[in-house]
N, C-alpha and C positions, 0 to 999 in steps of 0.2 A: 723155347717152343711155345707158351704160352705169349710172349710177345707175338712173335707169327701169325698164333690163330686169331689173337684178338685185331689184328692187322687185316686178317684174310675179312673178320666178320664186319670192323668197319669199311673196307670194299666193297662187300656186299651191301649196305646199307647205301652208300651212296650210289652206286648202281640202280638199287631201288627208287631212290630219291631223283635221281638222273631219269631214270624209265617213266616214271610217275609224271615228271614234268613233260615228257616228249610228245605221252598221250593226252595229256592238258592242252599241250600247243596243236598236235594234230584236230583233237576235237574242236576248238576255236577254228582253227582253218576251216576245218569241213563245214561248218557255222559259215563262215564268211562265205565260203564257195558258194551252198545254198543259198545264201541272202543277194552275191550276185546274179548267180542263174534266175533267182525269181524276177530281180529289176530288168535284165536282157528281155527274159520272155515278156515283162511288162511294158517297157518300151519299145520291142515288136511288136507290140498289139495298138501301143497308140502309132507309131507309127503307118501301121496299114489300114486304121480307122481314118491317119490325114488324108493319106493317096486316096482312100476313098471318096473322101470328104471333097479332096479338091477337083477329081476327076466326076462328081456329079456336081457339082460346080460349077465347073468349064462346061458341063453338058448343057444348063441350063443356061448360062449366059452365049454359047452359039446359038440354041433355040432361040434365046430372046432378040439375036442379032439377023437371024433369020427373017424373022417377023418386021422388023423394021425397017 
């Protein structure tokens, strides 16, 4: 009997030790996730600062083709 219990309470402990790691690795994900999502949005943003950038660009260079 006492083999058993001492059996039952080392399952338990690694169970623990199992659980503990799972939320270790979930937390790192969740870390990673954010650290993506922030570079997405931030390479959204340069990217529609180029289109802007080349599309008053092109604007200035028709005027200037205008003119000539």
């Amino acid at each position: 009997m006492e083999k058993k219990i001492e059996n039952l309470l080392n399952s338990q402990d690694q169970y623990k030790s199992y659980e503990q790691a799972m939320t270790k690795s979930l937390e790192k994900s969740s870390k990673k996730i954010i650290q993506l999502s922030s570079l997405i949005t931030f390479f959204k943003d340069i990217i529609y600062d180029t289109k802007k950038a080349i599309a008053s660009t092109k604007k200035s260079i028709d005027m200037l083709e205008k003119k000539c």
